[in-house]
N, C-alpha and C positions, 0 to 999 in steps of 0.2 A: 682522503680516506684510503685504508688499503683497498678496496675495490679498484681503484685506479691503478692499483700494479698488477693487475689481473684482469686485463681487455679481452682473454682470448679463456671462454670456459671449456678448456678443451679436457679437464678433468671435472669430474663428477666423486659425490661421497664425502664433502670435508666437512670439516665440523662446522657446527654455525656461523653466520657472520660476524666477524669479528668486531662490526658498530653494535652490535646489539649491547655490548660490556665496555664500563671505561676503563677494563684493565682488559690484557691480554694474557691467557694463561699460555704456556709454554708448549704445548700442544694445539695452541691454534696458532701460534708462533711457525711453529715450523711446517706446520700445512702451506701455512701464508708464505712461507719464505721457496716450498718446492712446490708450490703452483707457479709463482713467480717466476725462478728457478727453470722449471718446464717452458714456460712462456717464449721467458731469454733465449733459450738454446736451441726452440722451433723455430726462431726468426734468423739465429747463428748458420743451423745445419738444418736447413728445409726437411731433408730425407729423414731426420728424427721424426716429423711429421708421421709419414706416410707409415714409420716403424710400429708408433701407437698407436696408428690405426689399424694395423695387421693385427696386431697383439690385443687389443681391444675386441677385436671381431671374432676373434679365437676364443677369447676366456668367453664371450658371452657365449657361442655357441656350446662350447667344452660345459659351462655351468646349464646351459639350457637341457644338453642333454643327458644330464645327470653321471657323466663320467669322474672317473679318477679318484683321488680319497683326500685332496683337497679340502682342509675344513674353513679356511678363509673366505672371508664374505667376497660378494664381486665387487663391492663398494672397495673393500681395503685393496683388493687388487689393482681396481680400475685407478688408485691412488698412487701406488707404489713405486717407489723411484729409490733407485741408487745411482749416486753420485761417483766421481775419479776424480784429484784431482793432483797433482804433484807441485813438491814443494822443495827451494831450493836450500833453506839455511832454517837454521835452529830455532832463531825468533817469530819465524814464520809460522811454524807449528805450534809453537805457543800461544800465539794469536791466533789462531783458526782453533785452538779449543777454545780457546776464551769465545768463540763465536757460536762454535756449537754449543756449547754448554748452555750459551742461552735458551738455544733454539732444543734443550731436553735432551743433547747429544751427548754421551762421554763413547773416552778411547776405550773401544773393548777389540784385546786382544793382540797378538806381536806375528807379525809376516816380514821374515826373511827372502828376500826377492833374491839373494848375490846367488843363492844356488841354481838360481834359474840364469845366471850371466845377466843380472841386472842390479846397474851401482846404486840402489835403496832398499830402503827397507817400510815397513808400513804399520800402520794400525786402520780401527775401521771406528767411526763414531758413529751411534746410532743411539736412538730409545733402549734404554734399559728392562722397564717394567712390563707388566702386561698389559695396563692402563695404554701406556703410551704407545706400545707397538699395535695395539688394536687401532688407535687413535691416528698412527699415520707411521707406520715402518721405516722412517726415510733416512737411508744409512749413503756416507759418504766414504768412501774408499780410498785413504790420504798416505798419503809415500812422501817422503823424505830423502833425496840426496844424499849417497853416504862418501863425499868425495876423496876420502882415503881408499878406495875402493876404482878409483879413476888410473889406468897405469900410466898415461899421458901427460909426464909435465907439465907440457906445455897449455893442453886442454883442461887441464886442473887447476892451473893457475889461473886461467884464461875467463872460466867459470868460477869461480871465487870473488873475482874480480868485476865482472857484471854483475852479482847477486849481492855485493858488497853494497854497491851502488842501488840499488832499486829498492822502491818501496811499494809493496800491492797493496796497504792501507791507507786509504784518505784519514785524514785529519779526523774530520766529522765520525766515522765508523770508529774510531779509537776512543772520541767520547762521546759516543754512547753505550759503548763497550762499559764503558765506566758510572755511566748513569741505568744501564741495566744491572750490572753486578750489583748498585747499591740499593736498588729495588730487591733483588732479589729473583729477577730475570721478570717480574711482572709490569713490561710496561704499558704505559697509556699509548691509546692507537695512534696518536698522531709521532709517538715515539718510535713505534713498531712499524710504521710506512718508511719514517727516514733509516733504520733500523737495516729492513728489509732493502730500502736502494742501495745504501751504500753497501753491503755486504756483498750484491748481486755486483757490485764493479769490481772487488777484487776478483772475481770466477769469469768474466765476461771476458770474450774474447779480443787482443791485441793486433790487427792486422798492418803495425807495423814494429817489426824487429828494433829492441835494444843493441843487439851484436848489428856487426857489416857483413857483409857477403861474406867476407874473407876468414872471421870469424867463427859464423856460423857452419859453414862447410868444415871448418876447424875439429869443432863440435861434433858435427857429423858424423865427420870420421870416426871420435873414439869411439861414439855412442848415441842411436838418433833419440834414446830418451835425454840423455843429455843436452843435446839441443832446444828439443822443449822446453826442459824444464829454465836451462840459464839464457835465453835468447829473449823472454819477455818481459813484458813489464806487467802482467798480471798473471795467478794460477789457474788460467783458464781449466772449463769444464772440460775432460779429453772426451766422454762420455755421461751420456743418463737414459740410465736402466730400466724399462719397465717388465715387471714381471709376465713369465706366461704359463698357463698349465697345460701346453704340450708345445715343447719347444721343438720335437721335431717338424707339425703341422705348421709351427711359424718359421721353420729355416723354410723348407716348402715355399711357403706362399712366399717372401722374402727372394728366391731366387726365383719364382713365377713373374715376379712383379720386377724382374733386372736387375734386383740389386746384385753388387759384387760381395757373395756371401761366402763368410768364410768355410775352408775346405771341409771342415768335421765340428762336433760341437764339442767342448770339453766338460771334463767331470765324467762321472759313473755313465754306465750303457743305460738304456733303456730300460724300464724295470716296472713291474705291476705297481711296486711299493717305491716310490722313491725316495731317494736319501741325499741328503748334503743339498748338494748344489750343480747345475746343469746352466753353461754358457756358449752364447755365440754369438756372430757379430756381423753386420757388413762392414768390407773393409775401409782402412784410415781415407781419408779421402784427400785428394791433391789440392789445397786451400791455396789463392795467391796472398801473399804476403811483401812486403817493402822493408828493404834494407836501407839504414842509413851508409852513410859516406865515411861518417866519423870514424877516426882511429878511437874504439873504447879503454885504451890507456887512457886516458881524461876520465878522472873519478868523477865526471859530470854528470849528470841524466840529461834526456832531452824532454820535458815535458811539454814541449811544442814544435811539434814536428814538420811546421808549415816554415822554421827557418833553418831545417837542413833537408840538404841534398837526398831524394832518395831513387834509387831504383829498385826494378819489379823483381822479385823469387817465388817461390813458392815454397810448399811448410804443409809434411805427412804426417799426424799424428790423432785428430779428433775421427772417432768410430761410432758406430750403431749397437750398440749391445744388446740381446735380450737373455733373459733367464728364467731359470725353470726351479722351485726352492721344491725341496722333501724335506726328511723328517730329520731333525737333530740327532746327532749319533750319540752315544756314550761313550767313554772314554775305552772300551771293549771292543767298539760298535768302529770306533776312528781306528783301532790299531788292526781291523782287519781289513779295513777300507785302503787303509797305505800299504799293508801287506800283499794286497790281491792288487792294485796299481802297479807297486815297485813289479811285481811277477810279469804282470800284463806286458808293461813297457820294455821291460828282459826277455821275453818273449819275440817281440817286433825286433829286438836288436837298437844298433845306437843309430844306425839310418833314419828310422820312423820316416821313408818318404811317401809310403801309400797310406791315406787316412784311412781306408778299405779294412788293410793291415791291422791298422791300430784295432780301429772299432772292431774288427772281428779277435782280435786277442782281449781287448776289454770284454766282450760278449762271454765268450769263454771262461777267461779265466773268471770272471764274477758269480758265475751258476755257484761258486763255493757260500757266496752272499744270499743268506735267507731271503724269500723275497712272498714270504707270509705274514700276515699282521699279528697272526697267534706265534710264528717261531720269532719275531725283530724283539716283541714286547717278551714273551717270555725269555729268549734268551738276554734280555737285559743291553739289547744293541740300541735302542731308538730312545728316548726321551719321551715320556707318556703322558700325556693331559687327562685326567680321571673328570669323571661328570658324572651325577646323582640322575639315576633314570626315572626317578618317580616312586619306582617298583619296590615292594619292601621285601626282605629275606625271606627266607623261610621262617627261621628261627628268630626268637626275640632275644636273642643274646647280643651286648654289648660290642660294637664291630673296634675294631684298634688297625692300629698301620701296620701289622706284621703279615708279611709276607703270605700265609697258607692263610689269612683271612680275607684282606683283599682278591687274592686268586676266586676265594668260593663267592665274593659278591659279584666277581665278572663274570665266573661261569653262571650266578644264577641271572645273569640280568642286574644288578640292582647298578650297578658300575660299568659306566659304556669309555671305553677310551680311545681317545685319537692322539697323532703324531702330534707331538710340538715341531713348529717349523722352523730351519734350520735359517739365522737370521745373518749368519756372516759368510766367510769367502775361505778359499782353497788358494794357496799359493801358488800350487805347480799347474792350477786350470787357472787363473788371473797372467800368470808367465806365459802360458802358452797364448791368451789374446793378445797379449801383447807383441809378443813375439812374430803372430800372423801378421797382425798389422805392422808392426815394422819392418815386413818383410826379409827378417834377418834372423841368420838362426844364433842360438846362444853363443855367449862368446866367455876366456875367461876372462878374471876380475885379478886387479891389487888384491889379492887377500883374501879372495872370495870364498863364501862357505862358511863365515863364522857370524856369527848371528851377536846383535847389539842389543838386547833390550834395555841395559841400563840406557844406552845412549840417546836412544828413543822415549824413553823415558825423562831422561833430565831436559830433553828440548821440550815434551812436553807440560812439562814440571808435576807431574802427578805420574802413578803405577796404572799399568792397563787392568782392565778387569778381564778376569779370567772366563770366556763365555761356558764354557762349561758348569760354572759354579750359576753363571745364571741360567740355565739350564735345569741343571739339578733344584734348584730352587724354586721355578714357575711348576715343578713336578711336584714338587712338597707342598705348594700351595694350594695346586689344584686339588691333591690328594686328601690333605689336612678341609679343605673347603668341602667336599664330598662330603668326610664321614661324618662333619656339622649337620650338614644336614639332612644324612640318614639318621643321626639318633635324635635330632628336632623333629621327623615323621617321624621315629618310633614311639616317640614321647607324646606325641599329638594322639601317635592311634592306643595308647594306653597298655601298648605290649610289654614295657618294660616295670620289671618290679622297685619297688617303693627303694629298696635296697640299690638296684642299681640305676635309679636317676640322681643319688647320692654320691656316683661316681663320676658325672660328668661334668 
C-alpha cells in the first residue's frame, strides 16, 4: 500500500488515506508523491531535516501569534514544497510533463535563465485551480539545457554525448506512464505505489558519475551547472522547498543553528504587505561522489558499476532553500516591481559586493512600492480574492461586477478581500541562488540573452500557461462567487423586488 512509501510522517495536513478509495484522484496523487519526495531527500541531505524543522517551528509560532496577512491555512503550509530539478535533452522534458501531468501538474509559465549567465531556460509545473492548489501547492521548478548556448566545443560536444547515452527512465515508469494516461490519470492504489517508486528513482540521487574525472572537471570548467546536469545518470532533486512566513526569522535561526546560510535573501525588502516571492538558502553542500575510469566516448552506459574501475570526487550542487510567497502582482503591479529592481541594482553598481549595499538600495528604492492593502488593491497592483462577509448592504439594489459597486460593498463591509498568493518564481532571485551556491559569479553565454519559448515549448510538446491569466481568473471567480451569494442573502431576506429577482 502507499503507506509504505511514507515511513517517516514528518508532514502533517494531506488529504485522506489514500486506501480508503480504489481509485486515486490526482490530488491525492500528488500529496502521495511529495510526501514520498520529502522522505527521499531527508535521508539524501539530513540538513533538509533540521531546515523543516526550523520552518515548521516558525510558521507555528508566526500563526500562533496572529502576525502577518497570510491567508493560507498552517495545514497547506506545514505541506508545501517546491521542487528543482534540471534536465539535460528535449525528451526528458517531455517525459517529466507526461509525469506531472499525472500528478495534477501542467507547465505554467517561461524563465529565461541565459540573462543571468546560465546555459537554460525553464518552466514551473504546478496545480492549476484553486481546488488543487488548496489541496497541496506542490510546484516543481524544471530547466532545460540549452546547449547552443555552451561556448565550449569541446564541452558541448562532450555533454551531448553523455546525455545521448543515458536514460533517467525505467522501463516500468514509462508503462505506467501509459496505463495512467489511459485511465485518465485515475489510478488504482496498488498502480499509484509503483507509480510513485519509480518516478522517485528518476529525481534520486546518483552518487556515482556517468563522466570520469577527466570529464567532469571538463564540464566544470565551462559551467558547474553543466556538470550537474550531464555527469549523471538521474535529474536528481538539487533542492525542496518549504515555505515560511517570515523568512528573515528563519535565515536567523538557520545561521543560530551553523548552517552556512546564504549572504542576503533574494526578492523584494522586507515589507508590511508582501509581494511576489522571497528566497534563501544554506549553501550547496560538498557531496562525495565516484568517477568511473571509462573513456565516455563508448556510447555505452554503465548500468553496473561493481565492473568498472572507480575512484573518489566530490560533486557542489544540492542546497537548502526556504521561501517567503506574497501577494500576486498584476501585470501594472510586475512592471513596477522590475522597474524599482532594475533602479535598485543601478544604484549598487555592477560590483554588488556588499549584500548590506544591496539590501539597503532595495530598502530604499522600494518605499516608491505601496505597501498598504487599500493602496496594492485599489491601485489595481496585487490580485484580489473577494469573500461574502455575511453582512447585507445598505441598499437592496441589485450588486453587478462594475467597478464603483464592488468598491461600495467593500467599504460597507459586505466584501472582505485578501491577497491571492503568488504561486511561481522570479528569475533574476532563482539566478541569484544559484549563482550563491555555485559560488561563481555570471558569466557570458553563446548567444545569451535571447529567450526560446517556442523551443521549450516543442520539447515540451504543449504551450505554457500564462500565470497571469490564472491569476486574473481565481479573481473573476472569487469575485463572480461573492455576488452569488450576496443576491442568494438578498433573495432569502426578501429585500429585492418581484422585478428584480427576474434579473438574476
Amino acid at each position: 500500500m502507499l503507506s509504505t512509501l511514507l515511513p517517516d510522517k514528518e508532514l502533517t495536513g494531506s488529504s485522506r488515506l489514500l486506501e480508503e478509495s480504489p481509485l486515486v484522484h490526482p490530488d491525492e496523487l500528488r500529496t502521495a508523491f511529495a510526501l514520498a519526495m520529502s522522505h527521499m531527500y531527508k535521508n539524501e541531505v539530513p540538513l533538509y531535516g533540521d531546515l523543516v524543522r526550523i520552518v515548521q517551528s516558525g510558521n507555528h509560532r508566526f500563526v500562533t501569534n496572529a502576525m502577518g496577512s497570510s491567508n493560507d491555512s498552517l495545514d497547506r503550509l506545514t505541506l508545501e514544497r517546491h521542487g528543482a530539478i534540471r534536465l539535460g535533452k528535449p525528451v526528458e522534458l517531455h517525459t517529466v510533463r507526461r509525469i506531472f501531468a499525472l500528478l495534477g501538474m501542467h507547465a505554467v509559465g517561461y524563465y529565461d535563465l541565459s540573462v543571468a549567465g546560465l546555459p537554460m531556460h525553464a518552466t514551473c509545473f504546478r496545480p492549476v485551480d484553486t481546488a488543487s492548489l488548496a489541496a497541496n501547492p506542490f510546484r516543481v521548478f524544471t530547466t532545460l539545457l540549452r546547449p547552443e548556448l555552451i561556448r565550449s566545443p569541446e564541452a558541448h560536444d562532450l555533454a551531448l554525448r553523455l546525455l545521448k547515452r543515458r536514460n533517467i527512465f525505467s522501463q516500468e515508469l514509462l508503462h505506467m506512464l501509459n496505463v495512467g494516461e489511459a485511465v485518465g490519470g485515475w489510478f488504482r492504489v496498488d498502480q499509484a505505489e509503483i507509480f510513485i517508486r519509480e518516478a522517485l528513482r528518476t529525481f534520486s540521487w546518483a552518487p556515482v558519475a556517468e563522466a570520469t574525472q577527466t570529464e567532469y572537471q571538463l564540464l566544470q570548467a565551462e559551467h558547474p551547472i553543466l556538470a550537474d546536469i550531464a555527469s549523471f545518470r538521474t535529474a536528481h532533486i538539487n533542492h525542496l522547498t518549504p515555505r515560511t512566513l517570515d523568512i528573515d526569522a528563519a535565515q536567523a535561526a538557520m545561521a543560530a543553528e551553523g548552517m552556512p546560510v546564504k549572504d542576503r535573501i533574494e526578492g523584494p525588502p522586507r515589507r508590511k504587505w508582501p509581494i511576489l516571492l522571497r528566497q534563501t538558502s544554506f549553501l550547496a553542500l560538498e557531496e562525495k561522489i565516484r568517477f568511473k575510469t571509462r573513456d565516455s566516448n563508448s556510447d555505452q552506459s554503465f548500468p553496473d558499476a561493481s565492473n568498472v574501475e572507480l575512484v573518489d570526487g566530490s560533486h557542489k550542487a544540492r542546497f537548502g532553500e526556504i521561501e517567503e510567497r506574497g501577494a500576486a502582482v498584476t501585470p501594472a503591479g510586475r512592471a513596477l516591481y522590475d522597474q524599482l529592481l532594475e533602479s535598485s541594482m543601478h544604484a549598487v553598481g555592477e560590483q554588488r559586493t556588499s549584500p548590506d549595499a544591496v539590501e539597503a538600495a532595495l530598502v530604499d528604492t522600494f518605499r516608491a512600492y505601496p505597501d498598504t492593502w487599500d493602496e496594492l488593491r485599489e491601485q489595481e497592483l496585487v490580485y484580489v480574492k473577494y469573500s461574502f462577509s455575511g453582512k447585507l448592504p445598505s441598499t437592496a439594489q441589485l450588486p453587478s461586477e462594475s467597478g464603483s459597486s464592488v468598491m461600495s460593498l467593500i467599504e460597507q463591509g459586505v466584501f472582505e478581500t485578501s491577497p491571492i498568493t503568488y504561486e511561481d518564481f522570479l528569475p533574476f532571485s532563482a539566478a541569484g541562488i544559484f549563482q550563491s551556491n555555485l559560488n561563481r559569479k555570471p558569466q557570458s553565454l553563446q548567444g545569451g540573452g535571447q529567450s526560446d519559448v517556442e523551443g521549450l515549448e516543442h520539447a515540451l510538446g504543449c504551450s505554457v500557461i500564462d500565470p497571469d491569466a490564472l491569476y486574473a481568473q481565481a479573481q473573476k471567480q472569487s469575485l463572480e462567487s461573492s455576488l452569488l451569494q450576496l443576491k442568494y442573502h438578498l433573495t432569502a431576506s426578501h429585500k429585492l423586488l418581484d422585478s428584480e429577482l427576474e434579473t438574476i
